[in-house]
KOLFIMAR-167313 format. One record per residue (C-alpha): residue number from 1; residue in three letters; x, y, z. Coordinates in steps of 0.2 Angstrom, whole numbers, plus 5000, padded with zeros to 4 digits. Example, Ala and Ser with C-alpha at 12.3 -4.5 7.8 and 13.67 -1.06 7.14 Angstrom:
<recs>
  resi  resn    xx    yy    zz
     1   ala  5062  4978  5039
     2   ser  5068  4995  5036
</recs>
This chain:
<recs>
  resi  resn    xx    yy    zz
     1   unk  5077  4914  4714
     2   unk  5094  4912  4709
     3   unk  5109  4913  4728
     4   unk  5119  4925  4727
     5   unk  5135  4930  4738
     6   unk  5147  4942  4738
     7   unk  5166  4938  4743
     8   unk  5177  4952  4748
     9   unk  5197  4948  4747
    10   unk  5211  4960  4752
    11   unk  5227  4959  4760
    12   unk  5228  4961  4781
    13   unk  5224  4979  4787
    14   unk  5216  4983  4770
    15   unk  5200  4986  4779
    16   unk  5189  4974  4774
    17   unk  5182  4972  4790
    18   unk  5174  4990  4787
    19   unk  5169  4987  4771
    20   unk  5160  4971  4773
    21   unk  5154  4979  4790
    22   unk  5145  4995  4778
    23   unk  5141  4983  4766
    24   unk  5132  4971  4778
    25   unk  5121  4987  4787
    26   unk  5116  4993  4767
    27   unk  5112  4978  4759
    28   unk  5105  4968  4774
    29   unk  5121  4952  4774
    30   unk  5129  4942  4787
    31   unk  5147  4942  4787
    32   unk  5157  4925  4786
    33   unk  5175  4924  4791
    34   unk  5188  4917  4777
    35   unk  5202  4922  4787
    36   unk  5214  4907  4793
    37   unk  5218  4915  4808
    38   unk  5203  4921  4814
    39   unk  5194  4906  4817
    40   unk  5201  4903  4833
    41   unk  5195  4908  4847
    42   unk  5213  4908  4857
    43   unk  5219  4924  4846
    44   unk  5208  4938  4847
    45   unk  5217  4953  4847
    46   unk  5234  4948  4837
    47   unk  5223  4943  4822
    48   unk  5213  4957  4822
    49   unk  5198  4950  4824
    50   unk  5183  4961  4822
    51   unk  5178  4972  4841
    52   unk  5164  4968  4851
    53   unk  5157  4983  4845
    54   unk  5159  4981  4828
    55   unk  5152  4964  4827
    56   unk  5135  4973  4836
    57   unk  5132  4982  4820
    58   unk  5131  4968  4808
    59   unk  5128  4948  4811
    60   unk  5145  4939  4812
    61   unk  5149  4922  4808
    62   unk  5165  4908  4809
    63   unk  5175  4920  4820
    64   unk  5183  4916  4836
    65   unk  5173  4896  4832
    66   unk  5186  4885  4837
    67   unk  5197  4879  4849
    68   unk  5219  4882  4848
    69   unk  5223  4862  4848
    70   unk  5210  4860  4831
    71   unk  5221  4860  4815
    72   unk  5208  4869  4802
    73   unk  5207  4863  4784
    74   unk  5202  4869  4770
    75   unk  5189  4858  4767
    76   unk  5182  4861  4785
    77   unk  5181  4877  4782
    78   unk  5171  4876  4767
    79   unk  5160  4865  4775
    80   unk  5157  4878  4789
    81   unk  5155  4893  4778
    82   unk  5141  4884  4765
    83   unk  5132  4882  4781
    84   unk  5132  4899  4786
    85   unk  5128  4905  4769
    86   unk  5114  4894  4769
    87   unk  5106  4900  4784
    88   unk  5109  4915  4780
    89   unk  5098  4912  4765
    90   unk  5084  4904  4771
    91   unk  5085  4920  4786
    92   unk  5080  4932  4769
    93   unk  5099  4939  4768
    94   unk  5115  4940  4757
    95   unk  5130  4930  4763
    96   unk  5146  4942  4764
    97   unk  5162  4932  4762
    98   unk  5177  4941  4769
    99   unk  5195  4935  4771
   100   unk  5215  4936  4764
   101   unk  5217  4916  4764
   102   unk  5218  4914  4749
   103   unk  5215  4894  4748
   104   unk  5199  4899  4755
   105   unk  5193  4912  4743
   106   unk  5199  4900  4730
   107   unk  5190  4886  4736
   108   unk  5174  4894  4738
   109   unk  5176  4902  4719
   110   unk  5182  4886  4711
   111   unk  5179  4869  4724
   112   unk  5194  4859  4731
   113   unk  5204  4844  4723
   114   unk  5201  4828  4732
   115   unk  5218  4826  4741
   116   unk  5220  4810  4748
   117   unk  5224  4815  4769
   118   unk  5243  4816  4774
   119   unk  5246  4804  4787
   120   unk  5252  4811  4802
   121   unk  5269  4803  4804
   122   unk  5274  4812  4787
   123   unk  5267  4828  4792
   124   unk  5279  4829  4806
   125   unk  5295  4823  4796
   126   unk  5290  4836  4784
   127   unk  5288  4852  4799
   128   unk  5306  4844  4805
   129   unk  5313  4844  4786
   130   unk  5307  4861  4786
   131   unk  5315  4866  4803
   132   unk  5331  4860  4796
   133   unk  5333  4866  4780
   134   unk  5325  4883  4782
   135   unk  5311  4888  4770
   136   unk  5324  4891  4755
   137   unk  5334  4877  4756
   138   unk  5316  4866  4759
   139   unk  5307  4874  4742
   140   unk  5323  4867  4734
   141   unk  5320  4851  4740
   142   unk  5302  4849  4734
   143   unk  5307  4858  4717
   144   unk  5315  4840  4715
   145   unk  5297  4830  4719
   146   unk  5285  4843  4713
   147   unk  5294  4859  4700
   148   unk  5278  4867  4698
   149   unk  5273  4869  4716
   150   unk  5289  4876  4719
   151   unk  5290  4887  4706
   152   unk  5274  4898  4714
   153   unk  5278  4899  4731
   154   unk  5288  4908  4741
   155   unk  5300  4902  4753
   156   unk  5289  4910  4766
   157   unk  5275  4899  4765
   158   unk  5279  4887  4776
   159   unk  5262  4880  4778
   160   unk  5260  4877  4759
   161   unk  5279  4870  4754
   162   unk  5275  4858  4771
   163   unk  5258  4852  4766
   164   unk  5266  4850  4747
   165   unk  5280  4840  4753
   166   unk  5268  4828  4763
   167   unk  5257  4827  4750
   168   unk  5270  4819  4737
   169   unk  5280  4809  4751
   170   unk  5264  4801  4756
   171   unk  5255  4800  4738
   172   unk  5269  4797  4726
   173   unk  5260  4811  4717
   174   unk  5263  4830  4717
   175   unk  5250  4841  4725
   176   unk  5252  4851  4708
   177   unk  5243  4836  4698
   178   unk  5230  4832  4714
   179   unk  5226  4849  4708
   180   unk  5223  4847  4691
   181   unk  5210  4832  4695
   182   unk  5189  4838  4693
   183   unk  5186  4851  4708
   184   unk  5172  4851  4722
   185   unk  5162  4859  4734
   186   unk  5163  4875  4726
   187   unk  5148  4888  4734
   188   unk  5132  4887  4728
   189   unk  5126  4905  4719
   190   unk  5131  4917  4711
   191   unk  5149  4925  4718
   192   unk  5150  4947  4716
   193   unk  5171  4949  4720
   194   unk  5178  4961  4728
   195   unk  5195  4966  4730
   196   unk  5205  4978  4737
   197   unk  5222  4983  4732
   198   unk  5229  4998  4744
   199   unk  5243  5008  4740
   200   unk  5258  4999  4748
   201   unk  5265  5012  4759
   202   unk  5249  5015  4765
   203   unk  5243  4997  4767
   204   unk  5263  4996  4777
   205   unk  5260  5009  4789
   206   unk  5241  5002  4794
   207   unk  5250  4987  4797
   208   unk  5265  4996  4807
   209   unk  5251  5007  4817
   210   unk  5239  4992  4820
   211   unk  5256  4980  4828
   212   unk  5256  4995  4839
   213   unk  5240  4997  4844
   214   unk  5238  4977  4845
   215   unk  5254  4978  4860
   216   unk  5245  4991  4869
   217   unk  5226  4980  4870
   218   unk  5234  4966  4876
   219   unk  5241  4954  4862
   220   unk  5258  4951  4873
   221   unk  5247  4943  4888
   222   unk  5237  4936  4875
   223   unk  5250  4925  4867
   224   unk  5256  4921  4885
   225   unk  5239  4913  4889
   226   unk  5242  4903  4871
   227   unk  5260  4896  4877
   228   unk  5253  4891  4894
   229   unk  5240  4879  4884
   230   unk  5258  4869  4879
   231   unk  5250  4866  4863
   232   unk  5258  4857  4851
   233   unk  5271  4870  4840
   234   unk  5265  4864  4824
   235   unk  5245  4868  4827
   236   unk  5240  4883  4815
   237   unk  5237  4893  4830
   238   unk  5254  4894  4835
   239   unk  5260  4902  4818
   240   unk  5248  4916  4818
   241   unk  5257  4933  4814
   242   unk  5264  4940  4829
   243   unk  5265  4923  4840
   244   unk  5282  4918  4837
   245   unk  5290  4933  4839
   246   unk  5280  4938  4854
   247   unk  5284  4922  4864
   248   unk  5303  4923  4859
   249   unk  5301  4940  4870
   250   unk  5290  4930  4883
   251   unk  5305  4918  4885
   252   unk  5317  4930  4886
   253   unk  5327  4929  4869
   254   unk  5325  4944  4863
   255   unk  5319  4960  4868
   256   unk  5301  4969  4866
   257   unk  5306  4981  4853
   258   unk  5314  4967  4842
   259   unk  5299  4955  4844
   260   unk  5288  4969  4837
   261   unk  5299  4974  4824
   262   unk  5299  4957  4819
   263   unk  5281  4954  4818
   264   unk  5278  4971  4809
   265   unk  5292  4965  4795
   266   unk  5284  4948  4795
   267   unk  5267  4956  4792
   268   unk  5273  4966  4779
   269   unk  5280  4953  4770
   270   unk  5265  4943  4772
   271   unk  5254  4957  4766
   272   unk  5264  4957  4749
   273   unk  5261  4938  4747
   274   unk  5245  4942  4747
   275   unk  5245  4956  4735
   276   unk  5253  4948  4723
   277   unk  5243  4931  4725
   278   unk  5225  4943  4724
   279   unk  5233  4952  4709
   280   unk  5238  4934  4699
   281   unk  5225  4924  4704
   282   unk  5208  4933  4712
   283   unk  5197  4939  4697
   284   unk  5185  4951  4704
   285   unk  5171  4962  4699
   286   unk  5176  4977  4706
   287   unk  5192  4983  4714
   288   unk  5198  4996  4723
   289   unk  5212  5005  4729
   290   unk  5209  5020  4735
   291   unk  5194  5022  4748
   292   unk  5177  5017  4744
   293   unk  5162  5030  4740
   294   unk  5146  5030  4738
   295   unk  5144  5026  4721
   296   unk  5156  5010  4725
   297   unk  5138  5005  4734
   298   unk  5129  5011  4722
   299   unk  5136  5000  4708
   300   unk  5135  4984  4720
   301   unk  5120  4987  4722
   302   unk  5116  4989  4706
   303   unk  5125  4972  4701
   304   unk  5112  4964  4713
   305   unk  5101  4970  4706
   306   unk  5105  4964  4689
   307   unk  5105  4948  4695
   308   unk  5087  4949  4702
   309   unk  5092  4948  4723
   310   unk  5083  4963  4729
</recs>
């Protein structure tokens, strides 16, 4: 019988996690976490990971898995998640993939180019390039080594422009051609996408009303107990949504109201990033935009059907 999987992409406070959650109750899957974030198990509540009680009603993988001072990859990621998708396989059920990272989702769609590993020492001159310059001035930079990988980011995504400038000051060869090389490790099975696509006003006051509601469960003690760990300020931990702007209040530079207005405007503006990654470069089956019915589960299920996994 043919695997089969299902990959639901969406930007933050979309509500994926409820739709994987119904999804996962009907049609008997485990859900496996494709968010960057929310693999670590220092940062429960300012990624929005999924409640205790919420993880009760369906089986829950890759969240909460590993450890602040870990730096994730992309490719340890995928190594992870075919695991879980094969367990979840052999226990009779449907893999549920669901996450905004988009390198993940991409990577488990189409595999990952075989990019030689950035040595440390150039890692850290490029974060401290990056520091200097500021993300504008550094995308200038690395249009000079690598146009094309300039040209689709933003200036925002400090993670990427850093691991592109690495890349070429360490290879001699822009990510953007590493890219073009035969791709690996794609997922087994066939891949029903899903993606949602809210209205942006709404999607901004979910995100505005969640920040709040993150403040009051805890996420400023949370991201105190991060800081005390001293770790290491490039680690992808400690650029999680929220923890910056948090701890800058923790250390008395700005006040509360600003730190959460900041993190609610970063988040926003994370949000359309994604948007309009999922919208150029996420091909899925179905999308929605409005709230799923019930003949939203009907049709997957019929799609499963079609490809004889029932």
């Amino acid at each position: 019988m043919t695997k089969h999987y299902i990959m639901i992409a969406g930007p933050t406070a979309s509500g994926k996690s409820k739709l994987s959650i119904e999804m996962a109750i009907r049609l008997d899957g485990v859900i496996i976490n494709a968010d960057s974030m929310q693999l670590y198990k220092d940062l429960h509540v300012i990624t929005a990971r999924p409640s205790d009680a919420d993880m009760a009603l369906a089986a829950h993988r890759l969240y909460g898995v590993l450890d602040g001072n870990i730096r994730a990859s992309v490719a340890m990621w995928l190594e992870m998640a075919a695991t879980e998708m094969q367990a979840a396989w052999d226990a009779g059920k449907i893999p549920i993939i669901i996450g905004g990272t988009g390198m993940y989702l991409n990577a488990g769609l189409s595999g990952l180019a075989s990019i030689p590993e950035v040595p440390r020492a150039v890692h850290d001159a490029a974060v401290a390039l990056h520091t200097d310059m500021g993300g504008a001035g550094f995308r200038q930079a690395l249009a000079e080594f690598d146009p094309v990988t300039a040209a689709r980011l933003f200036d925002g995504d400090t993670q990427r422009l850093i691991r592109a400038m690495g890349v070429v000051k360490a290879t001699g060869r822009p990510i953007s051609a590493w890219q073009e090389d035969p791709h690996e490790g794609a997922f087994e099975g066939v891949a029903t996408t899903v993606k949602l696509l809210p209205d942006r006003d709404v999607l901004y006051k979910r995100i505005n009303d969640r920040f709040d509601m993150m403040i009051e469960a805890g996420a400023v003690d949370e991201v105190k107990t991060l800081c005390a760990r001293n770790l290491d300020g490039g680690l992808p931990v400690m650029k999680a949504l929220g923890v910056r702007q948090l701890s800058a209040y923790l250390d008395g530079d700005v006040a509360k109201a600003d730190a959460i207005h900041q993190s609610k405007q970063d988040s926003r503006h994370y949000a359309k990033r994604q948007m309009t990654w999922l919208r150029n470069n996420f091909n899925a089956k179905f999308e929605l935009n409005k709230k799923y019915s019930e003949s939203f589960f009907e049709e997957i299920f019929a799609n499963l059907c079609e490809n004889r996994l029932t």
